[in-house]
C-alpha positions as CSV (number, residue, x, y, z in Angstrom):
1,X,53.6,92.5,139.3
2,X,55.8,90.6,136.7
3,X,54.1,93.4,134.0
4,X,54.7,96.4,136.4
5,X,58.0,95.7,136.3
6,X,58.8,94.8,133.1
7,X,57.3,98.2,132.2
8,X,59.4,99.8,134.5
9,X,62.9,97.9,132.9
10,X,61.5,98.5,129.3
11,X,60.4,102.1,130.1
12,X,60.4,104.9,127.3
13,X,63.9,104.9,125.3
14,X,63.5,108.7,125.1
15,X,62.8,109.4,128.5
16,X,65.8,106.9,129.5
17,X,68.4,108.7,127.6
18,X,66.5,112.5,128.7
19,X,67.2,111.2,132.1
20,X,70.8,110.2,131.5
21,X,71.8,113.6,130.1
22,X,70.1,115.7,132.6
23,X,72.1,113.6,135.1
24,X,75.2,113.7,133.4
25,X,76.0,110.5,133.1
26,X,79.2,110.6,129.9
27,X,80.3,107.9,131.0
28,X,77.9,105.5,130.4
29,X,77.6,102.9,127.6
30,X,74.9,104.6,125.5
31,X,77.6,108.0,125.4
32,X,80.6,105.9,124.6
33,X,78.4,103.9,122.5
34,X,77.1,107.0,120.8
35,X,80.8,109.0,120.5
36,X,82.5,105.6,119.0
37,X,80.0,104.9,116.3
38,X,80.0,108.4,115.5
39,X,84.0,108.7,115.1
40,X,83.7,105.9,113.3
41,X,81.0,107.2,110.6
42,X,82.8,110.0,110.3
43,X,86.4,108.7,109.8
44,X,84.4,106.5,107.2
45,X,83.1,109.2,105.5
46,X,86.0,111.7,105.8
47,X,88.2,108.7,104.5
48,X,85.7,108.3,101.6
49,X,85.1,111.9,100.8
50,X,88.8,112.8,100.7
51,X,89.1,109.7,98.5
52,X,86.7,110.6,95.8
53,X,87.9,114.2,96.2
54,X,91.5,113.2,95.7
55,X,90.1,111.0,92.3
56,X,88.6,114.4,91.4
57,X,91.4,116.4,92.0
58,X,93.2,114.3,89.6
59,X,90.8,113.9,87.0
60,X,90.3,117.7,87.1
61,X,94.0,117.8,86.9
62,X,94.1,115.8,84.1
63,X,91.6,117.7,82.6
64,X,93.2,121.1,82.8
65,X,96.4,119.3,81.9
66,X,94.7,118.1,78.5
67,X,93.0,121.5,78.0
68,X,96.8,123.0,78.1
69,X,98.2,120.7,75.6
70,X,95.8,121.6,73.1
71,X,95.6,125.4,73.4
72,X,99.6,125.0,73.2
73,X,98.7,123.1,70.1
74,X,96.7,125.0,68.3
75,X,99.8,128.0,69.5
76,X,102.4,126.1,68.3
77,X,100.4,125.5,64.5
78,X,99.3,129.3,64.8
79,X,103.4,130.3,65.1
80,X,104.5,127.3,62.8
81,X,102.4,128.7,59.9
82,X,103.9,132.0,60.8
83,X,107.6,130.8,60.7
84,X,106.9,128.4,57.7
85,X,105.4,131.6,55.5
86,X,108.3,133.5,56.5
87,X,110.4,130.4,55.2
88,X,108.4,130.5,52.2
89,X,108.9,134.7,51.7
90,X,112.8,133.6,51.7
91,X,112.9,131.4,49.3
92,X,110.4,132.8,46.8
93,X,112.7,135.7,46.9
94,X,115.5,134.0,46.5
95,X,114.8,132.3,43.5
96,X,113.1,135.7,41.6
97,X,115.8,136.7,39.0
98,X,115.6,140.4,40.0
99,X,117.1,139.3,42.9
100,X,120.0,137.1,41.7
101,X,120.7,140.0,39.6
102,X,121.1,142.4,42.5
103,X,123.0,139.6,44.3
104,X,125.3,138.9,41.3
105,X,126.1,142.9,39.6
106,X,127.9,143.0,36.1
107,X,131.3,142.7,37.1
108,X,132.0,145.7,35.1
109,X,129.3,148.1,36.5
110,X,127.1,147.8,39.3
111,X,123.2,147.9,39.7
112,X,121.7,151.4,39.3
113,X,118.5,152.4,40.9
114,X,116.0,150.7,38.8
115,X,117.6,147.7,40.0
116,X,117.6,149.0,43.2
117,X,113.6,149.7,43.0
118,X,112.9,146.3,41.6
119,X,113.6,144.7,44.4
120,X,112.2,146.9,47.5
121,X,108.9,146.3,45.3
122,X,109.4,142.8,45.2
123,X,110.4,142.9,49.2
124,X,107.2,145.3,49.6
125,X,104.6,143.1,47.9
126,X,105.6,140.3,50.8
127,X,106.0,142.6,53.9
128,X,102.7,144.7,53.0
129,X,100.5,141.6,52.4
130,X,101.7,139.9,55.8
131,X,101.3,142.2,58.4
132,X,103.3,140.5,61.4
133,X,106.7,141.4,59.1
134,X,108.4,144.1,60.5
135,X,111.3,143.9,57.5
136,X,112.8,141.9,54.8
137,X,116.6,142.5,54.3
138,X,118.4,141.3,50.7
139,X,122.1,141.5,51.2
140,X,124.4,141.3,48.7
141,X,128.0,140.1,50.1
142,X,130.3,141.4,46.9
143,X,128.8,144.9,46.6
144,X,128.3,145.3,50.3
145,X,124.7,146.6,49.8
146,X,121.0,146.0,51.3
147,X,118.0,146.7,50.0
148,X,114.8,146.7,52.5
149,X,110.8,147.6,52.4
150,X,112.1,150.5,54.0
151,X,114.8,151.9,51.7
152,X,118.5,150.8,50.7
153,X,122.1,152.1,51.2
154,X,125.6,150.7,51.8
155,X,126.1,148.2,54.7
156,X,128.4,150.6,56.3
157,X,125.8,153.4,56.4
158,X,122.9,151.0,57.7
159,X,121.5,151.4,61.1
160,X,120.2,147.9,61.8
161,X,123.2,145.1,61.0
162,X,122.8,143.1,64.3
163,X,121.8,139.8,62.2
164,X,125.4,140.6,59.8
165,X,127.2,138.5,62.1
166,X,124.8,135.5,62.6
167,X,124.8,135.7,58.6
168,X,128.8,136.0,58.0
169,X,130.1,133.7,60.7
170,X,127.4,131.0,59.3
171,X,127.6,131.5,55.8
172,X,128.1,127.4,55.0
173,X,125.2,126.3,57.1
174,X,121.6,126.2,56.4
175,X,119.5,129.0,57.3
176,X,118.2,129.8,60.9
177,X,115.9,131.6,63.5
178,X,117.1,134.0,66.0
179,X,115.9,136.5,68.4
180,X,117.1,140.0,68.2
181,X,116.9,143.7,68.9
182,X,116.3,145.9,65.9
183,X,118.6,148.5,66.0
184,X,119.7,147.5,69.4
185,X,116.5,149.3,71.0
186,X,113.5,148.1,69.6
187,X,111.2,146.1,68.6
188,X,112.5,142.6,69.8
189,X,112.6,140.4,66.6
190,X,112.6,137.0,65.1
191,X,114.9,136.9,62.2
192,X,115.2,134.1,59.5
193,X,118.3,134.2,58.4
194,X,119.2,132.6,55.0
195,X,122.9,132.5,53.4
196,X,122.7,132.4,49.3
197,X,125.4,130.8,47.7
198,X,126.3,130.2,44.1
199,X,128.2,127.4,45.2
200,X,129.0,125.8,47.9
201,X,132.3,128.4,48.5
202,X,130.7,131.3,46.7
203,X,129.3,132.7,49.4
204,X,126.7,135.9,47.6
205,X,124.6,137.2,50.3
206,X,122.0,136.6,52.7
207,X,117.6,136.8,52.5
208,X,116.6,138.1,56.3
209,X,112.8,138.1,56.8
210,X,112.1,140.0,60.3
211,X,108.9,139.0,61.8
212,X,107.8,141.8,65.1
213,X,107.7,139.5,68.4
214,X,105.2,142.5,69.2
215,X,102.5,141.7,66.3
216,X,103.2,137.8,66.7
217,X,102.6,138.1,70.5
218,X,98.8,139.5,69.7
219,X,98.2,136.4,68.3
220,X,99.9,134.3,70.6
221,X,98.5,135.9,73.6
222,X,94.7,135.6,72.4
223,X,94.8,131.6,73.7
224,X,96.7,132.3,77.0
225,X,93.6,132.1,79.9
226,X,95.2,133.2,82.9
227,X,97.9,136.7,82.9
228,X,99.9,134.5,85.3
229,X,100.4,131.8,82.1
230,X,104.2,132.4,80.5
231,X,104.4,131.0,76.9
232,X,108.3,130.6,75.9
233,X,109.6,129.2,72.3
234,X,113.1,127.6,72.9
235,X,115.5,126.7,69.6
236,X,117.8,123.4,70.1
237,X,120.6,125.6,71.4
238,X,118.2,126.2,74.7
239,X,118.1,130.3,72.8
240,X,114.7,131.8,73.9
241,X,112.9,133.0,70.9
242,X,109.9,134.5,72.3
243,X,108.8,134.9,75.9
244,X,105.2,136.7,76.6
245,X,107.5,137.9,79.4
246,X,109.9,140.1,77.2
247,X,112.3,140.2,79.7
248,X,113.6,136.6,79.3
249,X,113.6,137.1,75.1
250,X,117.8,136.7,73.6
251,X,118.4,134.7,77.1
252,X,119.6,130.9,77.4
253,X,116.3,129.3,79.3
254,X,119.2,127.3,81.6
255,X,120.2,130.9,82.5
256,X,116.6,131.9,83.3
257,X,115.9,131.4,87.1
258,X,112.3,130.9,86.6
259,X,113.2,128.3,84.5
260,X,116.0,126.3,86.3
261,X,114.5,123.6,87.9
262,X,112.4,122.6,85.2
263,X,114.1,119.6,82.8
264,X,111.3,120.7,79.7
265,X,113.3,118.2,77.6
266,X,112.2,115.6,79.9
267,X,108.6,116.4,79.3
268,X,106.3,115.6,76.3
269,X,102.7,117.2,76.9
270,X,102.2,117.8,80.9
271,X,103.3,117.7,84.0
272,X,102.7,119.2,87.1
273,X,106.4,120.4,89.0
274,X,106.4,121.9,92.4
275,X,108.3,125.6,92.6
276,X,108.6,126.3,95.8
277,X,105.3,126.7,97.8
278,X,103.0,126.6,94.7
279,X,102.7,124.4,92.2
280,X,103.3,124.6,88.7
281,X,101.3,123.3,85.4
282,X,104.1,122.8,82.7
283,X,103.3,122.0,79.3
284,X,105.5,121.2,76.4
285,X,104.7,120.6,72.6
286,X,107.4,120.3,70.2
287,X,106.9,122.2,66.8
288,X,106.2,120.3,63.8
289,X,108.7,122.3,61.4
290,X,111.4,123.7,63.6
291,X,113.5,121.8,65.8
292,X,111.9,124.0,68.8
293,X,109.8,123.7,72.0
294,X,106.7,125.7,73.3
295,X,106.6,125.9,76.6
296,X,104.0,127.1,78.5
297,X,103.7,127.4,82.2
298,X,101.2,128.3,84.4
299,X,100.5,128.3,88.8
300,X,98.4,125.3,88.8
301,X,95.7,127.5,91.0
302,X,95.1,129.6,87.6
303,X,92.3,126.7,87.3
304,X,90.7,127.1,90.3
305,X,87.8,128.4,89.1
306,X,87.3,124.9,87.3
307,X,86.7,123.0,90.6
308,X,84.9,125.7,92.7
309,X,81.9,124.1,92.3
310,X,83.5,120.6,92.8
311,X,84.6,122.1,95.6
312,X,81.5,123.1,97.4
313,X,79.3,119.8,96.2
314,X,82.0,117.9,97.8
315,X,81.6,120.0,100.9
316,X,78.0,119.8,100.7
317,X,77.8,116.3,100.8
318,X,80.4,116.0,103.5
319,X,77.8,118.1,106.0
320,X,75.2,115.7,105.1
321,X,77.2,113.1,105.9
322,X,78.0,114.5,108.9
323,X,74.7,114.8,109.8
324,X,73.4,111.2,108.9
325,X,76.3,109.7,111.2
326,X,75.0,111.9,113.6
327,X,71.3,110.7,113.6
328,X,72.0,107.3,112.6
329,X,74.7,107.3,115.6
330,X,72.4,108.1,118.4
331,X,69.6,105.5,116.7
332,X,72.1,102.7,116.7
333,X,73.3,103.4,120.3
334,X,69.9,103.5,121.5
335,X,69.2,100.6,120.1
336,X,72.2,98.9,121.7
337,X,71.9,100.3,125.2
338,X,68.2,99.2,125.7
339,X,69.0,95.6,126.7
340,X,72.0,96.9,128.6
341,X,69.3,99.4,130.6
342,X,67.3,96.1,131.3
343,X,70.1,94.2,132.3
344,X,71.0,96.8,135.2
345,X,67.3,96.9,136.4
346,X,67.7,93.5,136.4
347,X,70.7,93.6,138.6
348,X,68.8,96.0,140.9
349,X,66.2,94.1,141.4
350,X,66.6,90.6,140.9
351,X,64.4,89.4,143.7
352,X,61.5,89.7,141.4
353,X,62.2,86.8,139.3
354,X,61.4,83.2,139.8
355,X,63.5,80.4,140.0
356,X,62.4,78.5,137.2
357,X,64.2,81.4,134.9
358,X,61.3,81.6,132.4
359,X,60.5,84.9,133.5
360,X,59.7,87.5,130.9
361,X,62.5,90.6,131.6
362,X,61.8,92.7,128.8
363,X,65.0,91.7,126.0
364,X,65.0,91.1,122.6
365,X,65.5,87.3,121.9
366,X,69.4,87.9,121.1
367,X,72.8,87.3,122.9
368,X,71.3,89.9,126.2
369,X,68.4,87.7,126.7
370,X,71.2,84.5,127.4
371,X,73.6,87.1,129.1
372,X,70.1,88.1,131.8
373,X,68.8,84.5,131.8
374,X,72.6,83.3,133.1
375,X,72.5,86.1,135.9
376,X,69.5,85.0,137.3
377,X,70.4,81.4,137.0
378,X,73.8,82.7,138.8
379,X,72.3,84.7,141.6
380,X,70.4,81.8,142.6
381,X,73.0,79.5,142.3
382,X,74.8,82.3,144.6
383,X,72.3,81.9,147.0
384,X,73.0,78.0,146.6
385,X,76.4,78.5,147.3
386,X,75.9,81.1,150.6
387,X,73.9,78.4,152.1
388,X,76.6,75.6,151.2
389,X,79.3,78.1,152.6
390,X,77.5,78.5,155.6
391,X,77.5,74.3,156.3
392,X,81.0,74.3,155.6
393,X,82.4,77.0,158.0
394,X,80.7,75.4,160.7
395,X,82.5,72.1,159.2
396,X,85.8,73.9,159.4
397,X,85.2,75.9,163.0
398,X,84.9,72.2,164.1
399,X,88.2,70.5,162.9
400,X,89.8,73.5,163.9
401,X,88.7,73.0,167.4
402,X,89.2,69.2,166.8
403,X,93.1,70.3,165.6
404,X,93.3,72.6,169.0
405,X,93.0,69.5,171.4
406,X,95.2,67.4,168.4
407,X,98.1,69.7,169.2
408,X,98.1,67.9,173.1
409,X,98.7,64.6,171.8
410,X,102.7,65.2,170.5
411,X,103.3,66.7,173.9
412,X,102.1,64.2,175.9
413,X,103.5,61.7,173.8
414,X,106.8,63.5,174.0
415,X,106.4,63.9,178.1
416,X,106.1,60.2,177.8
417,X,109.1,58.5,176.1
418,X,110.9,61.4,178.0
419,X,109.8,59.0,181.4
420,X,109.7,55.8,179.5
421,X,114.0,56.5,179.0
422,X,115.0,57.5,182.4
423,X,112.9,54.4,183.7
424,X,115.3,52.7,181.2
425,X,118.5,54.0,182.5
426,X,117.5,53.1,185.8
427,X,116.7,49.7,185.5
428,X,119.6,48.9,183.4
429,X,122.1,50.9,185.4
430,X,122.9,53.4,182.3
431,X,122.3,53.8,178.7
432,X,121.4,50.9,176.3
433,X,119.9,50.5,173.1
434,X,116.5,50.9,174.4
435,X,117.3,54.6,176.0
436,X,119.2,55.4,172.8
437,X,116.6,54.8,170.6
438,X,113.6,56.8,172.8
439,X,116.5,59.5,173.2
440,X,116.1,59.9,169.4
441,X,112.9,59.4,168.6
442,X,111.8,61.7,171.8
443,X,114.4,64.0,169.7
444,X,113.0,63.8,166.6
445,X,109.8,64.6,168.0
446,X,111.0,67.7,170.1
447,X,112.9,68.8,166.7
448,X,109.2,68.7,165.2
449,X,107.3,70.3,168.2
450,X,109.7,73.6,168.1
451,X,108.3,75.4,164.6
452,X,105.5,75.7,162.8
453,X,107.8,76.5,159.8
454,X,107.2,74.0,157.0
455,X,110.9,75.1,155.7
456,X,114.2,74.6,157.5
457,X,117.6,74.4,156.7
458,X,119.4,71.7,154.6
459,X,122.3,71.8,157.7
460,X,119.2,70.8,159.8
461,X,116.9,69.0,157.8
462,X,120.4,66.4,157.9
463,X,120.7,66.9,161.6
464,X,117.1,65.6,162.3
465,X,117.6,62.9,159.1
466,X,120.5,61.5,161.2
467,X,118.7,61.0,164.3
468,X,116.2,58.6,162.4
469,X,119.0,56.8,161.2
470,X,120.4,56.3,163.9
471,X,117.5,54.3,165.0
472,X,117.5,52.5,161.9
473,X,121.0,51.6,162.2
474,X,120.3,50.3,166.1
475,X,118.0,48.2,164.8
476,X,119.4,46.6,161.6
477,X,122.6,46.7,163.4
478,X,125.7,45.9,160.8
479,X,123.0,45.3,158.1
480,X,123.3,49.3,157.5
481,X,125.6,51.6,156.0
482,X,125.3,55.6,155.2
483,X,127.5,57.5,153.8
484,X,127.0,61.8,153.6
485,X,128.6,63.9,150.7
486,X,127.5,67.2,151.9
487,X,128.8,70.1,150.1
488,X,129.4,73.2,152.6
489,X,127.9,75.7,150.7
490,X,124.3,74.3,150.4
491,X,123.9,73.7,154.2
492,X,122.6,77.1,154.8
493,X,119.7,76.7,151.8
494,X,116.3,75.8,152.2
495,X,114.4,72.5,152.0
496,X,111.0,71.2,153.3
497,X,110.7,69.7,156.4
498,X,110.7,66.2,157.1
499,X,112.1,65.8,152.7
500,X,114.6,63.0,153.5
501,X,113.3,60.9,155.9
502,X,110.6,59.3,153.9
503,X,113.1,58.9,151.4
504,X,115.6,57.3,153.8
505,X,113.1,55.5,154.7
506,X,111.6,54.0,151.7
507,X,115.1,52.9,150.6
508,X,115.6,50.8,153.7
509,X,112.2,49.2,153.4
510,X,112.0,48.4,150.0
511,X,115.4,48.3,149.1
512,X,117.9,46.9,151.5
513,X,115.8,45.0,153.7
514,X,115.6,42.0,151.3
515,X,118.9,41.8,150.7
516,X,120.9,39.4,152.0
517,X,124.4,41.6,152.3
518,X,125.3,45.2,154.1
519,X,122.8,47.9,152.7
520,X,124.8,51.3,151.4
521,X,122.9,54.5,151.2
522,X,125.1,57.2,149.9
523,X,123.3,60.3,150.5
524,X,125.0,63.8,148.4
525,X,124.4,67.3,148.6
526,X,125.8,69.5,145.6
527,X,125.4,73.0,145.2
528,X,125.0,74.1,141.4
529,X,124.8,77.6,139.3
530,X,121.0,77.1,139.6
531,X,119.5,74.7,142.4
532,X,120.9,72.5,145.1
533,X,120.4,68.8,144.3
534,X,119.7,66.0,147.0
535,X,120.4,62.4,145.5
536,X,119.9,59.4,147.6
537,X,121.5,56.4,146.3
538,X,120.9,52.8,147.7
539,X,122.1,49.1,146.1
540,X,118.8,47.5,146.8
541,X,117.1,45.5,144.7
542,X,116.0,47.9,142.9
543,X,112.1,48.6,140.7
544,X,111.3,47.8,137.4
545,X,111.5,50.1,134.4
546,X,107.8,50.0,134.3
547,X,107.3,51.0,137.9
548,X,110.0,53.4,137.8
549,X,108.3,55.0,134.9
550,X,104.4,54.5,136.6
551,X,105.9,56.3,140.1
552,X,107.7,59.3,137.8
553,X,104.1,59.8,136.0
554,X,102.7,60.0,139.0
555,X,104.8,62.6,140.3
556,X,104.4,65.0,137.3
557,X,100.7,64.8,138.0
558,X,99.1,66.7,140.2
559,X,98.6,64.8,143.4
560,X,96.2,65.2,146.1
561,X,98.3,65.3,149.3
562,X,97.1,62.8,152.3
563,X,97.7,64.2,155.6
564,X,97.9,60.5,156.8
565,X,100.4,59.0,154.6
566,X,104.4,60.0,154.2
567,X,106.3,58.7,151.5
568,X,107.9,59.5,148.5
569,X,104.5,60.9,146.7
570,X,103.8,63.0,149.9
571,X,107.3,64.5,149.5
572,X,107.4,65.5,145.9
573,X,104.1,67.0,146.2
574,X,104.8,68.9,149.7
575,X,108.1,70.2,147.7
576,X,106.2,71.4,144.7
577,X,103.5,73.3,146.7
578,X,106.5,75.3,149.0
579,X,108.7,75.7,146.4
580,X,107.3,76.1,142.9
581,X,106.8,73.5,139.9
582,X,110.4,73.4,139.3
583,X,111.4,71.8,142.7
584,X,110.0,67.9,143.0
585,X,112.0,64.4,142.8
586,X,112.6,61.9,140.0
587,X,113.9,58.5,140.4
588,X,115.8,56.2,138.6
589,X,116.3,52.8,139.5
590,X,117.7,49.4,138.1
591,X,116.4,45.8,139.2
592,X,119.2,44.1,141.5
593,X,121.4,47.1,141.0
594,X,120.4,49.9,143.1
595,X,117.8,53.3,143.4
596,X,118.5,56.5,143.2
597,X,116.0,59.5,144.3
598,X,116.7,62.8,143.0
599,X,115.8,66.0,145.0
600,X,115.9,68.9,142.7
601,X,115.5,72.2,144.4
602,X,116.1,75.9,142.9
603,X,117.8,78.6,144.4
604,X,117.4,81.0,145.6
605,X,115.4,80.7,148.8
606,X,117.0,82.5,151.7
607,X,119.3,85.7,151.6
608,X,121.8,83.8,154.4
609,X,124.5,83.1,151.5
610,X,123.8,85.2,149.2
């Protein structure tokens, strides 16, 4: 049977969980089990994937960001070799002495046309060789005449003199580049400009080499990638030179909105800049010969075909992932909700195992087989306990019944001392000590017989306290003294019933009955922010420090309370169970001086004065 069964627990896994889903159970341990590890696997994975994809993004960045620096580089040595020939073409020419001649004419007649056609061949022998020159310009400054590769003629009559005043206004300083329009149409020009002096205040003329932006572009543009890639050269006065976007060429880049936001001078090789909703790849190389910058810039998406493949890998892999979490998911919760199956059959039928908990029930030997060994030892310890329960209700159904005829004994006792004081009175004629003292005891008792209410008033917890000291005080006669400081205000609060009497009491017995003087108690009521304090102060003989301390340690313990025995231990712990932890006595005391019990109780615990 014990085989049967433990067939039936183990069952087939696949079946199992078939079963589950056709009922459409989601909410059981093998689903959650199921969607949890599976989140989890693929948060793992996500988190992973975007992590190696984000490390690829940058090395891919930094790999298109290196791939821009050196096509700018090998741009910027392209266009320096062009600007340092041109450099060279000026000062080869201004050294030849057919030149000086033309720049410095007999004072007493000027240069005729052989002179003239000297140097336009020495001018054409440069511009023909170097293709990208558009012109070459020799000016001489005290005949006011140019000579060119494409003829000569007085300034005045000149059609292209947009590069005189660069030349005239700059006459001390060293030569220069700058970007111009030839004859204020086209093409767009780079001119190097270079003032001849015969001294440093003889100002003679001016070399001006004219290089076509349109022929240096071809070879500029033959390393730009992408058509959306902008390649600017910018002199130290921030003056464009060239732009493969002619439109910016002769502009101040700080004037150039497409170039506002971007500090190039901050940047030395790459840097990626936002602009807007797309992002930008800037790269800057400084020129080796020129005091200029090359700036290229490009959308930083120009390079997505470099990571398209990346791309889809990555996205490969991430659906395989997907589908391993997926598989290895429902294996592990499968796993994991076996014993739990077994441990419900168990619960279902737990009649089947024997008592000696060495039954067989189908678990792995792990933390499930202790959790199903414990329930079986638990439901017949249950049964253990029903049967126990069972004894003991018939236990209780008794003392109740015993309490039932209990409750006639303080009536008939009451009924009696009633009698016992009118016999009293009528034997001695009218009142004595013996009548007065049933009259308050049969008083006390009635008090007691009138509620079942285990909390009362303070006003008449000290009304019922007096009638038991009145009896005391009959019977110790002079020997006894109380005194009441009762502040108004507390009367109407709570307090345990029957809380001062013991107290009383216990002062009387084991304080002022061996004395050999009057006995003072002093009994004071004080109303505070928090709780209403009760002390009762007698000058007995007083305890011991170490009793004091043994009775105080006794009554922050917990105390089992005796139905049979008042005192001072009965109290504390009646007042702790009624009115919380924070209510309960202490006691100070001195030997031959006096004891005083402290009843602490907080407030609030009726809605009379609030």
């Amino acid at each position: 049977m014990k085989d049967k069964h433990n067939n039936k627990l183990s069952g087939n896994p696949k079946n199992m969980i078939l079963k589950y889903i056709q009922d459409y159970r989601f909410n059981s341990i093998f689903v959650k089990s199921f969607a949890i590890i599976l989140v989890l696997l693929v948060f793992t994975f996500t988190v992973i994937m975007l992590a190696v994809s984000n490390k690829m993004n940058g090395i891919i960045t930094r790999e298109v960001g290196s791939m821009s620096v050196n096509s700018l580089g090998k741009t910027r040595d392209r266009v320096d070799v062009v600007m340092e020939e041109a450099v060279q073409i000026s000062g080869q020419l201004s050294l030849d002495d057919d030149i000086k001649k033309f720049l410095l004419p007999d004072t007493k007649e000027l240069f005729g046309r052989d002179q003239t056609a000297k140097v336009k061949a020495k001018i054409e022998m440069y511009s023909g060789v170097f293709n990208y020159i558009d012109t070459i310009y020799v000016y001489s400054n005290k005949s006011r005449y140019i000579v060119s590769n494409e003829g000569g003629g007085k300034l005045s009559e000149f059609d292209d003199i947009t590069w005189l005043d660069n030349l005239t206004e700059r006459e001390y300083e060293p030569a220069r580049m700058i970007s111009r329009v030839k004859r204020n149409s086209y093409p767009y020009l780079i001119s190097y400009i270079q003032p001849l002096r015969l001294t440093q205040m003889q100002f003679l003329g001016g070399i001006i080499v004219n290089i076509d932006i349109s022929k240096m572009k071809e070879l500029i543009v033959s390393n730009i990638k992408d058509s959306r890639e902008t390649l600017t050269i910018v002199d130290n006065r921030n003056n464009i030179l060239f732009s493969s976007n002619e439109k910016h060429i002769m502009k101040k880049i700080d004037k150039v909105d497409y170039y506002k936001d971007i500090k190039f001078q901050d940047i030395d090789g790459y840097q990626i800049i936002h602009d807007g909703d797309q992002e930008l790849l800037v790269t800057v190389a400084s020129s080796n010969e020129f005091n200029w910058k090359y700036i290229s810039t490009v959308p930083l998406n120009a390079y997505d075909e470099y990571n398209k493949s990346t791309r889809g890998f990555y996205f490969k892999l991430f659906l395989a992932c997907i589908l391993i979490s997926i598989v290895a998911s429902f294996i592990i919760a499968l796993y994991c909700y076996t014993p739990v199956k077994n441990i419900l059959n168990l619960l279902k039928h737990p009649d089947i195992y024997e008592e000696s908990y060495s039954v067989d029930i189908g678990l792995r030997k792990d933390e499930t087989h202790e959790i199903a060994l414990n329930i079986v030892r638990n439901l017949y310890s249950n049964k253990q306990m029903q049967a126990e329960m069972k004894s003991y209700t018939n236990i209780i159904d008794k003392a109740q019944l015993t309490a039932l005829q209990a409750q006639i004994s303080p009536h008939f006792l009451y009924n009696t001392l009633e009698n016992i004081r009118w016999r009293a009175v009528e034997i001695c004629r009218g009142d004595n000590e013996v009548s007065q003292i049933i009259l308050n005891l049969s008083e006390m008792l009635r008090i007691s017989l009138e509620s079942d209410q285990q909390l009362v008033s303070i006003e008449e917890e000290i009304k019922n306290t007096k009638l038991y000291i009145k009896i005391l005080q009959l019977r110790y006669e002079d020997k006894l003294q109380v005194l009441w400081e009762v502040d108004e205000k507390a009367a109407g609060y709570q307090i345990v019933k029957v809380s001062l009497q013991p107290i009383i009491e216990n002062a009387v017995y084991h304080g002022i009955k061996p004395l050999r003087k009057l006995g003072v108690i002093t009994i004071s009521v004080d109303k505070l922010e928090d709780k209403i304090v009760i002390r009762v102060k007698d000058n007995g003989i007083g305890m011991s420090r170490e009793e004091v301390e043994r009775l105080n340690r006794d009554m922050s313990e917990k105390y089992i309370l005796q139905e049979d025995h008042i005192g001072i231990r009965n109290v504390n712990q009646r007042i702790k169970l009624l009115m919380g932890d924070e209510a309960g006595l202490e006691i100070e005391s001195e030997e031959n001086i006096g004891t005083t019990v402290t009843l602490i109780l907080p407030l609030p615990k009726t809605t009379d004065n609030l």
